[in-house]
C-alpha positions in Angstrom: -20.4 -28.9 9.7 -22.5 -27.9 6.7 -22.2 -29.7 3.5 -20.5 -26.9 0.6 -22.0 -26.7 -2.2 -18.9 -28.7 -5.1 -17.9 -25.1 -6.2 -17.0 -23.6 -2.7 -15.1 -27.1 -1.8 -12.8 -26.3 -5.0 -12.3 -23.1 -3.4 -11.7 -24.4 -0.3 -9.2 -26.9 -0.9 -6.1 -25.2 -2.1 -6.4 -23.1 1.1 -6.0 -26.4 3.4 -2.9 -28.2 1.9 -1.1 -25.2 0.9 2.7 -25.1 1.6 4.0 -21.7 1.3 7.9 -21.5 1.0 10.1 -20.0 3.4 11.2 -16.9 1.8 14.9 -16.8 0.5 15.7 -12.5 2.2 19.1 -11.7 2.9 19.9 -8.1 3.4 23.4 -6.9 2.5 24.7 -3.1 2.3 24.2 -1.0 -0.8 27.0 -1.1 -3.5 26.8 2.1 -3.6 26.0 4.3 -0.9 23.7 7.1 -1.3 24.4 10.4 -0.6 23.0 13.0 1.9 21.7 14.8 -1.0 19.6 11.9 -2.7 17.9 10.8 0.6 17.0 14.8 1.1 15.9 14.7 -2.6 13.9 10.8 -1.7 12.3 12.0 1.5 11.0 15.3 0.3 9.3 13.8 -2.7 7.4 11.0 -0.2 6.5 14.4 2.3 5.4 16.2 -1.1 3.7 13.2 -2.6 1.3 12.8 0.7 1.0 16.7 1.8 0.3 18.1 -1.7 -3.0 16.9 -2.2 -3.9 16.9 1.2 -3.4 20.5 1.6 -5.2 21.1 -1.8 -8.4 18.9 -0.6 -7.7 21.2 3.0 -7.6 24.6 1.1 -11.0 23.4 -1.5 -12.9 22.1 2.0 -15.2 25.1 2.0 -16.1 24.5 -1.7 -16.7 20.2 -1.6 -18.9 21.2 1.7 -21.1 23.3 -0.7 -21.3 21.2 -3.6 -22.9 18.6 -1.2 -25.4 20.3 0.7 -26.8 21.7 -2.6 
C-alpha cells in the first residue's frame, strides 16, 4: 500500500475507528389523527410542488430549444 501523504492520513483516520451509534427510533401512532381532508390537502401540494414546474419547463420546451441553437 502507498505511503499518504500526513494530511490524507488525518482524513483517513476518523473513517477507520468510527463507532456510529445504534439509532434510538420508535414509532408510535399520532396523537392526533389526521383527517381525510388534510392528507387530500398534503398530497395535492407534493403532486403540485413536482408537476407545476415540470409542466411549465414542458409547455416553454419549444422556446429553451431555440435560445440554445442560436
Amino acid at each position: 500500500m502507498p505511503r499518504l501523504p500526513p494530511i490524507l492520513r488525518l482524513l483517513q483516520a476518523p473513517a477507520k475507528f468510527t463507532v456510529v451509534p445504534k439509532a434510538h427510533v420508535s414509532a408510535k401512532p399520532a396523537k392526533t389523527p389526521t383527517s381525510a381532508v388534510e392528507q387530500a390537502v398534503g398530497i395535492s401540494a407534493i403532486v403540485a410542488g413536482f408537476m407545476v414546474p415540470a409542466g411549465w419547463v414542458l409547455a416553454h420546451l419549444e422556446s429553451y430549444k431555440k435560445s440554445s441553437a442560436a
